[in-house]
C-alpha beads as a LAMMPS data file, in Angstrom:
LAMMPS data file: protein, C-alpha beads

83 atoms
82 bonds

1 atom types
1 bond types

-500.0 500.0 xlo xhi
-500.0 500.0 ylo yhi
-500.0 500.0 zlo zhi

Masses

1 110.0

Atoms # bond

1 1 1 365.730 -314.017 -63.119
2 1 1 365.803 -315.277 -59.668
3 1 1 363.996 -312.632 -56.859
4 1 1 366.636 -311.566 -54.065
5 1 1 364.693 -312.134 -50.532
6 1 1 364.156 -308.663 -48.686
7 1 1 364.466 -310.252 -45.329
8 1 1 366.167 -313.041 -43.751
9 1 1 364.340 -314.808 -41.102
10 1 1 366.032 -316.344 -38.065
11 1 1 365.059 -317.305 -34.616
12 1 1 366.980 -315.822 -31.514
13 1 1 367.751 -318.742 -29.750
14 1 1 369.360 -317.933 -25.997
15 1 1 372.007 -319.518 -24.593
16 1 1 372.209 -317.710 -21.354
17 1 1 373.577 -314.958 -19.276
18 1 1 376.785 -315.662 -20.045
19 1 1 376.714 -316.352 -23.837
20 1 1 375.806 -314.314 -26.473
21 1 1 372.044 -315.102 -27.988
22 1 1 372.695 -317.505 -31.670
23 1 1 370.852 -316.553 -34.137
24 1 1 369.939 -319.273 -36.455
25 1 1 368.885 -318.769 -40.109
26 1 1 365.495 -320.407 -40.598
27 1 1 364.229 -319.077 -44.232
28 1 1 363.263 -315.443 -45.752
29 1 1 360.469 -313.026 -46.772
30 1 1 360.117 -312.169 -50.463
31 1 1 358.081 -308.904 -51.428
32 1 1 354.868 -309.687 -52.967
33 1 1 354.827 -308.168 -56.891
34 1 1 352.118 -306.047 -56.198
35 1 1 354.782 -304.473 -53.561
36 1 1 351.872 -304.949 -50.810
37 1 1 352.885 -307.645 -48.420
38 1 1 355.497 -310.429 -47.921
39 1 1 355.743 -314.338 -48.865
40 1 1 357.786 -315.909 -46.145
41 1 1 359.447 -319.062 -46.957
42 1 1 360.842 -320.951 -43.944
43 1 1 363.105 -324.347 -44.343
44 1 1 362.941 -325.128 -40.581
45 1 1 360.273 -323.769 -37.673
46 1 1 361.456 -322.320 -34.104
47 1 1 361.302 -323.875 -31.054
48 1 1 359.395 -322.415 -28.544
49 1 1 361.370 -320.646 -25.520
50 1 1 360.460 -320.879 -22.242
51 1 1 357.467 -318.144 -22.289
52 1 1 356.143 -320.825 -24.892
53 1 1 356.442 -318.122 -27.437
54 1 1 358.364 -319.177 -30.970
55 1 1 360.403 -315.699 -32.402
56 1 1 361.153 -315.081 -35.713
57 1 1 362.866 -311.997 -36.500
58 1 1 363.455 -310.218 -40.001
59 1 1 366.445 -309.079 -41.008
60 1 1 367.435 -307.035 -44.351
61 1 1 369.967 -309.334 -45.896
62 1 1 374.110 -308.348 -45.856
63 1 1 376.180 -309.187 -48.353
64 1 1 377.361 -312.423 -48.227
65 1 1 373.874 -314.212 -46.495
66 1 1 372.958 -316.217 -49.661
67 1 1 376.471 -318.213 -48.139
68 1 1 375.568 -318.107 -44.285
69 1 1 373.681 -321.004 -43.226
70 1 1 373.823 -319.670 -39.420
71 1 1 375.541 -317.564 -37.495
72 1 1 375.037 -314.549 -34.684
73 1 1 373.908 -311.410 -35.459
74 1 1 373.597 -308.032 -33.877
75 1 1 371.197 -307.993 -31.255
76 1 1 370.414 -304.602 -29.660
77 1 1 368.904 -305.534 -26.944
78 1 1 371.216 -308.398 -25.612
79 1 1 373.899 -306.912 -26.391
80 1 1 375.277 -309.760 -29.180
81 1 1 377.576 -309.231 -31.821
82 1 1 378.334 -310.857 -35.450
83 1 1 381.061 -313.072 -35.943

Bonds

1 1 1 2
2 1 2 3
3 1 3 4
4 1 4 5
5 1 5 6
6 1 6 7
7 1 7 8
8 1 8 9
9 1 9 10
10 1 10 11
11 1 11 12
12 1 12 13
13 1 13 14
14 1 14 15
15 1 15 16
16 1 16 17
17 1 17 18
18 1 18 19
19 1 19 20
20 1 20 21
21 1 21 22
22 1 22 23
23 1 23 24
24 1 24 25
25 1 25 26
26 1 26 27
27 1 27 28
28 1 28 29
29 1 29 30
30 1 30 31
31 1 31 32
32 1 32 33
33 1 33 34
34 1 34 35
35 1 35 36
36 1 36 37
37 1 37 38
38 1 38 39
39 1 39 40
40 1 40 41
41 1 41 42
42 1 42 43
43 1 43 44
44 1 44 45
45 1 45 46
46 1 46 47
47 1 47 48
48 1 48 49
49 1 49 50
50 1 50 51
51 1 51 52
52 1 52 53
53 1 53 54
54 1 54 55
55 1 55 56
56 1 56 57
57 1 57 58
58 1 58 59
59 1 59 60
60 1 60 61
61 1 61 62
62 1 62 63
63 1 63 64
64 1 64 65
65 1 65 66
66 1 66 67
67 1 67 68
68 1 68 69
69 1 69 70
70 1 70 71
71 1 71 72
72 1 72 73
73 1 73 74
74 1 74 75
75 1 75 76
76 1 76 77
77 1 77 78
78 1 78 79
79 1 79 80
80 1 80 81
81 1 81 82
82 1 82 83
């Protein structure tokens, strides 16, 4: 039986004040079987921004994500929506 991630992982990448931020899948975080702690797999690695800072932000999956390679999603603080 295959383990469902409980996060996806993506990095916020921005495009600008007049764009919405993309948010790019990059891998996910499977609970530990103990239940204490996370393995996070990652199939590509951020690029740092221009603080020199790389983001990676975990997400609980939606239905559908095993399908979405990348896409945007909600962002609260910018603002950015899924499409």
């Amino acid at each position: 039986m295959a383990h469902q991630p409980s996060y996806r992982a993506y990095t916020v990448i921005n495009r600008g004040e007049d764009k919405d931020d993309f948010w790019l899948a990059i891998g996910a975080a499977f609970p530990h079987q103990s239940g204490d702690g996370f393995n996070v797999v990652l199939q590509a690695l951020p690029i740092p921004g221009p603080d020199g800072q790389c983001k990676i932000v975990l997400r609980p999956p939606k239905a559908g994500d095993d399908q979405q390679q990348e896409g945007n999603e909600p962002n609260p603080k910018s603002g950015s929506r899924r499409r």
